[in-house]
C-alpha positions as CSV (number, residue, x, y, z in Angstrom):
1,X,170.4,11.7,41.3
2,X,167.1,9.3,41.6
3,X,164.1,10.4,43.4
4,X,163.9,9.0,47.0
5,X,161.6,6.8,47.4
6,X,158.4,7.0,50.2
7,X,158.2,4.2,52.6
8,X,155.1,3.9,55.3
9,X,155.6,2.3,58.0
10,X,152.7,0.8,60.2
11,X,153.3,-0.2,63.2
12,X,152.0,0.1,66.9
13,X,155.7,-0.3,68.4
14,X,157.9,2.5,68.2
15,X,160.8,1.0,67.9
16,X,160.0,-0.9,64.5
17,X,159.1,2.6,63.3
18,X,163.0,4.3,64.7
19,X,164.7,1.0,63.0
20,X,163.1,1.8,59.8
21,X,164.0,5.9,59.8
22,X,167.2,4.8,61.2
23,X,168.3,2.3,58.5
24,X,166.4,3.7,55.6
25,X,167.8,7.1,55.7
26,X,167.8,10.0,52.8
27,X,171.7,8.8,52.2
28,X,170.4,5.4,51.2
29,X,167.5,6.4,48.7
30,X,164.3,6.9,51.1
31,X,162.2,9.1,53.3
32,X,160.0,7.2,55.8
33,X,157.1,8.0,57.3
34,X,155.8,6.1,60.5
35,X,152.2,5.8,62.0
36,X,151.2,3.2,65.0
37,X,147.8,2.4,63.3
38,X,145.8,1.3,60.0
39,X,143.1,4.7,60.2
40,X,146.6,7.0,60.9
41,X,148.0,5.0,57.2
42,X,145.0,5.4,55.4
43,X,144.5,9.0,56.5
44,X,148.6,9.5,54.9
45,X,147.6,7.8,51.4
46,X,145.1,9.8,51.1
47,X,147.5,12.9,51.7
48,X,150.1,11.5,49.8
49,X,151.4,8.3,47.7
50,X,153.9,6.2,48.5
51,X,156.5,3.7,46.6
52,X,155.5,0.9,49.4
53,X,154.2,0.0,52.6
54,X,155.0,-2.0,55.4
55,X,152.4,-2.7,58.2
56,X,152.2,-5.6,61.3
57,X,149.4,-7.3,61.4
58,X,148.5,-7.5,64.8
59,X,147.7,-3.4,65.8
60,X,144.9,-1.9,67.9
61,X,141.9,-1.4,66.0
62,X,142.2,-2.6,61.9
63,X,144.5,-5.4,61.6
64,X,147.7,-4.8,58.7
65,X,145.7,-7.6,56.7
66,X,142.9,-5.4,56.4
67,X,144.5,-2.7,55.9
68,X,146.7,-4.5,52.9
69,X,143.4,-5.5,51.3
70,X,142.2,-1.6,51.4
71,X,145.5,-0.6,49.9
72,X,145.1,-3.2,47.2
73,X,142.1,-2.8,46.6
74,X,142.3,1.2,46.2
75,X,146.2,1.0,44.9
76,X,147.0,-2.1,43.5
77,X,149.9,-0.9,42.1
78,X,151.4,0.0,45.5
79,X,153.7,-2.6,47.7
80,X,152.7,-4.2,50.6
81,X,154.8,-6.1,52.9
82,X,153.6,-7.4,56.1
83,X,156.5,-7.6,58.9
84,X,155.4,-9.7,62.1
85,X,155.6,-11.7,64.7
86,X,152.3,-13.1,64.8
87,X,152.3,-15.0,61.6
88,X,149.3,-17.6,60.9
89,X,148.6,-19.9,58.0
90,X,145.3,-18.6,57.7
91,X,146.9,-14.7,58.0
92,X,149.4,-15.6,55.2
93,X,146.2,-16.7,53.3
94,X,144.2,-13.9,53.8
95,X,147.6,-11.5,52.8
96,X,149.0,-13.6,49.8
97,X,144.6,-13.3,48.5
98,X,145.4,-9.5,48.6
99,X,148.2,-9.3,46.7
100,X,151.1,-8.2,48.7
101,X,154.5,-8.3,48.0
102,X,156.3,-10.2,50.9
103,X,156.3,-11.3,54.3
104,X,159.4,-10.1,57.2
105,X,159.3,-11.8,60.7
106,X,160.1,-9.9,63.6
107,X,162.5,-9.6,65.2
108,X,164.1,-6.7,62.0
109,X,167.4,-6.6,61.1
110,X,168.7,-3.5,59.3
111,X,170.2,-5.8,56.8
112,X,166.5,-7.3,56.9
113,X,164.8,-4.2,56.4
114,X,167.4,-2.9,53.9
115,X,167.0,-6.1,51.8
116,X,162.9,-5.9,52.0
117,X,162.6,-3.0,50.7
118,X,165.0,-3.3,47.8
119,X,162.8,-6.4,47.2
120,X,159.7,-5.0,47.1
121,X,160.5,-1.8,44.9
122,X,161.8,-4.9,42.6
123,X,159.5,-7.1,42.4
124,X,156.1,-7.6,40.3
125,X,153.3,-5.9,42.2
126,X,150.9,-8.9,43.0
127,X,147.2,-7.7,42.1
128,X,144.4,-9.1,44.0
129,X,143.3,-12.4,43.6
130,X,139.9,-11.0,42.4
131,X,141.4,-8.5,40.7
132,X,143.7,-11.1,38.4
133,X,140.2,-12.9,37.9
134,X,138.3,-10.3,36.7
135,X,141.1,-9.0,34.6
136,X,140.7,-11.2,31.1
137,X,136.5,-10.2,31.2
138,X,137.4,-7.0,31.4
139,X,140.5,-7.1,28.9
140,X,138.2,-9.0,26.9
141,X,135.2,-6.6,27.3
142,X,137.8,-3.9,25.9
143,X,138.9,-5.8,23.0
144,X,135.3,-6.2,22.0
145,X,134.5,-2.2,22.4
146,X,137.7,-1.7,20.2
147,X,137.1,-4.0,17.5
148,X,133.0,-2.8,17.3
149,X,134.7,0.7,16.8
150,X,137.0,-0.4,14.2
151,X,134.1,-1.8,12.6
152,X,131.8,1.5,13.1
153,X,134.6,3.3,11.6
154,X,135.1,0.9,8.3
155,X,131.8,1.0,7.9
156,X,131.3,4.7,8.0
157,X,134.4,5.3,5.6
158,X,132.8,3.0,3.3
159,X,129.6,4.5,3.4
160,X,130.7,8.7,3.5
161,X,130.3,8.6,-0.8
162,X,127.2,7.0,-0.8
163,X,126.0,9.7,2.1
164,X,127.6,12.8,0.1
165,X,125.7,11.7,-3.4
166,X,123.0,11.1,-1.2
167,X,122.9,14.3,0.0
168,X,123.8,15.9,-3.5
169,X,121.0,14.0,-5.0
170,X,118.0,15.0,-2.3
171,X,118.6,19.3,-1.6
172,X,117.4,20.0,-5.0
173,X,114.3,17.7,-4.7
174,X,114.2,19.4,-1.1
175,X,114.2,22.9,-2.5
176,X,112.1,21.8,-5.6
177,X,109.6,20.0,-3.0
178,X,109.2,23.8,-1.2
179,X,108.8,25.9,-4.2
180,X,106.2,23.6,-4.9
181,X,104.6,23.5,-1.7
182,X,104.6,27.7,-2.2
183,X,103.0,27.4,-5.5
184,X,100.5,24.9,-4.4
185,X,98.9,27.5,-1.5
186,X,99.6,30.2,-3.6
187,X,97.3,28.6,-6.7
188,X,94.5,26.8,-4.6
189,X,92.9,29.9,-3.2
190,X,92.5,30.0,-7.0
191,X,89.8,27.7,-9.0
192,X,90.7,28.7,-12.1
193,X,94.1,27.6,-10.9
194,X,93.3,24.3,-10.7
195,X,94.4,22.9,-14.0
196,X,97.9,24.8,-14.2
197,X,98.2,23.1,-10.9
198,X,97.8,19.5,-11.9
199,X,100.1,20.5,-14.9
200,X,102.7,21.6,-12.4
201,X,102.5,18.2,-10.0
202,X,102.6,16.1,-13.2
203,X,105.7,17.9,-14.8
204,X,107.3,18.0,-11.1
205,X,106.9,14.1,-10.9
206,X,108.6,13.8,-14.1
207,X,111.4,15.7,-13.3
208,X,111.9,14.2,-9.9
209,X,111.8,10.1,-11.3
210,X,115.2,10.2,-12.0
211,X,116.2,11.7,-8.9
212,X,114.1,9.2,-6.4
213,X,115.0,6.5,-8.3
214,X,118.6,7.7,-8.5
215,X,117.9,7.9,-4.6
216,X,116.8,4.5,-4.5
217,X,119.9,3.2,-6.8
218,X,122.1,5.2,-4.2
219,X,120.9,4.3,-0.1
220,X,119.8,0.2,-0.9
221,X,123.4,-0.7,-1.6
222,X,124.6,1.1,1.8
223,X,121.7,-0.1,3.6
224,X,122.7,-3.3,2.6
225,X,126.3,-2.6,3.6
226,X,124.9,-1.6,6.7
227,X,122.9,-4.3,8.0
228,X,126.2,-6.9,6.5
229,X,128.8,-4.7,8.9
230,X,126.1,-4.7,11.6
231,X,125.7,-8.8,11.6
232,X,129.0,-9.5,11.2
233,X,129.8,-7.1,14.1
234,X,127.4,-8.7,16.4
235,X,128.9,-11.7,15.8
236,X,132.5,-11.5,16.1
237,X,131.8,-9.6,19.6
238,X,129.7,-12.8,20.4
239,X,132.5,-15.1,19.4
240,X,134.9,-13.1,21.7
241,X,132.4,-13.0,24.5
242,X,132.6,-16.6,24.3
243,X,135.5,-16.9,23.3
């Protein structure tokens, strides 16, 4: 058996409220729940969600077009229908801008009601009309976040034997470096040191040639690499900006 489905109904006459519990009953799929004003709806979906909601327009207080622009604008994934009797152009505008799913002029059937909701749990949700705006810059600001991590990533793979030999190549010159650094304070208390000491820092720079320049051989092709993958990267996020 499917799930019912949550309805909210909005309205400030009871009686649209009683036809909508009466004709969308458990038997038929749903569970309705009824409030008489916009604050009572927003204090429900906060509470709980719903599969869609129907609200008039005209209510004390926060009209249902308001009220559809809050529920879009916090849920755009939610339904709206607007049901009415009050219907303006410039209220159709304002609805349609938001994003909601149909209109339904009073006075309701229950074959009305029936076939609204059936329509609205069918149909596309409508996002905002802001919302559809904004969605290819930020689609497009995501696409550019992805491909400058695929890029990070190639770059780092590419680079991770370079970095190990690297590191192979520098922790003996490290350690050498501090041995050296303990002989050095050790001997220059000393003055009669002195000469084994400038024997010592010759024959350390001659065993530590090959090393730097094995060092040198090693980081300038990834630093190269580097600042390649780094320009190209700036520019194909560029060309998608602009794109």
């Amino acid at each position: 058996m499917s799930a019912l489905r949550k309805v909210l109904v909005v309205d400030d006459d009871a009686v649209v409220g009683k036809s909508f519990n009466r004709v969308l009953s458990e038997k038929k799929g749903y569970i309705v729940t009824t409030v008489e004003n916009a604050h009572e709806a927003l204090e429900q979906m906060r509470e709980q969600s719903f599969d869609v909601v129907f609200t008039d327009i005209k209510m004390p207080g926060m009209d249902g077009v308001e009220l559809a622009e809050r529920v879009k604008a916090s849920q755009p994934w939610t339904p709206v229908v607007i049901i009415t009797g009050y219907g303006t152009t410039e209220n159709e505008s304002r609805a349609k801008a938001a994003g909601v799913t149909d209109f339904v002029r009073k006075p309701l059937s229950p074959e009305m009601i029936e076939a609204s909701a059936a329509h609205a749990l069918r149909a596309p949700v409508a996002a905002p009309a802001a919302q559809a705006v904004a969605a290819p810059a930020e689609q497009i600001q995501a696409e550019a976040i992805a491909e400058e991590s695929r890029i990070k990533n190639v770059a780092l793979f590419l680079a991770a034997p370079f970095i190990g030999l690297a590191y192979a190549v520098m922790l003996p010159l490290v350690g050498f470096a501090m041995l050296a650094w303990a002989a050095w304070k050790a001997m220059n208390a000393n003055p009669a040191a002195a000469k084994v000491l400038a024997y010592v820092k010759s024959v350390a720079l001659f065993v530590a040639a090959p090393f730097i320049g094995l060092i040198y051989a090693v980081s300038l092709p990834f630093i190269g690499m580097a600042m390649l993958l780094s320009v190209a990267g700036k520019a194909l996020l560029r060309s998608k900006q602009t794109a």
